[in-house]
Residue, then its C-alpha position, 0 to 999 in steps of 0.5 A: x097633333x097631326x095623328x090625333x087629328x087623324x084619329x078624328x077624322x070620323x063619321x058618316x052618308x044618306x039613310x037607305x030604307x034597307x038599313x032601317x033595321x040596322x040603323x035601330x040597332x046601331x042607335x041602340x048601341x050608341x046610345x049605351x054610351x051616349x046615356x052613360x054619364x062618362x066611359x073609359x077604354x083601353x085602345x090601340x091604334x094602327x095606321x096602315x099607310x098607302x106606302x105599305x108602312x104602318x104605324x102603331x100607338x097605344x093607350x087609354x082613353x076616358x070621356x066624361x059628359x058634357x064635353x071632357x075627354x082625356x087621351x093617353x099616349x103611352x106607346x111607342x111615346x108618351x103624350x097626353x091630350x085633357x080637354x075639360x070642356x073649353x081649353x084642350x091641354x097638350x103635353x108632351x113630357x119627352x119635349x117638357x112643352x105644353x101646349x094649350x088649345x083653343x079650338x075644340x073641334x080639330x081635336x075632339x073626335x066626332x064619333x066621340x061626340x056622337x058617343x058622348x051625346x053631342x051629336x043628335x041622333x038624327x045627323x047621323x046617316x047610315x051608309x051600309x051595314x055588314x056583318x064579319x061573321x070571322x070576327x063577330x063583329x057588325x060593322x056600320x059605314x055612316x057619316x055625320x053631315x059633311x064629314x068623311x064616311x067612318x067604319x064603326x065595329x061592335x062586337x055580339x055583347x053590343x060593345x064599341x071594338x073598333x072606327x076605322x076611317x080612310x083619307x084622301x091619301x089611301x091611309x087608313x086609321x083603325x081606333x080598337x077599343x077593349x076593356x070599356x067601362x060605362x063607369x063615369x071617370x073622376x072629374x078630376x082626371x080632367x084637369x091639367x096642371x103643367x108641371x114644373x119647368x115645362x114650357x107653355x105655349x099657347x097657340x089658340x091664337x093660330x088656330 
């Protein structure tokens, strides 16, 4: 739970005049996947540590508006998080338990939503623009009403390469994204069954 909500920690500070340009770029390109209907990624996560450790996972992940998101953990463990737009499913197979969530915004990733249509394109601020001419990688610094500033990376073809965000311990959290298709998922990726045997807890009485 903690590394997902880690991953989550994403976006956004005030709009400078001398990023109007790019700010209308940036949008351009969000709007490419928050106008699609659903979109699906590979993705590999790295969590540099401020020890000097690290820690890295693997895995896809799959939207579907309004509101439906599936992550699937498949390195170094396997876990699965299926939201289907009011109950967040956690399954864990190594521990045979599920849990079933309640509270959609610990785990429901912000630059998701943002990506997704749910959050208005006027919440989002700018903070800086940059270009990794190394890389060929444009990298916007934004933020979304109080949340943590975020990194948000897209390569020359307009597609989503990487967020990366830093918390208040020095870790930095980098999401990369390859092999995106703005090709709706089936619906019935989004919904969760718990397999036989497998204990259910429900824990949005806690939350």
């Amino acid at each position: 739970m903690r590394i997902l909500y880690t991953i989550f920690f994403f976006l956004l500070l005030p709009v400078y005049a001398a990023y109007g340009g790019e700010r209308d770029t940036l949008m351009q390109r969000i709007a490419g996947f928050s106008h699609a209907k659903g979109f699906s990624c590979r993705f590999t996560q790295n969590i540099q540590f401020s020890d000097g450790s690290g820690q890295q996972y693997t895995g896809t992940i799959e939207i579907l508006r309004p509101g439906k998101f599936r992550w699937v953990y498949q390195q170094p463990y396997e876990q699965l998080y299926v939201g289907d737009g009011s109950v967040i499913w956690h399954y864990e197979p190594d521990l045979m338990q599920v849990q079933r969530l309640g509270d959609l915004d610990a785990v429901d990733p912000v630059v998701m939503q943002l990506l997704d249509g749910r959050v208005q394109p006027e919440s989002l601020k700018l903070v800086k623009a940059a270009h990794q001419a190394s890389m060929h990688l444009d990298v916007y610094t934004i933020r979304i009403a109080d949340s943590a500033p975020v990194r948000l990376a897209f390569d020359a073809a307009g597609q989503l390469a990487y967020v990366e965000s830093t918390d208040a311990l020095g870790n930095i959290n980098r999401v990369g994204f390859t092999q995106c298709s703005l090709v709706a998922p089936p619906a019935k990726h989004f919904i969760f069954h718990a397999p036989d045997g497998v204990d259910v807890v429900d824990v949005r009485a806690q939350e």
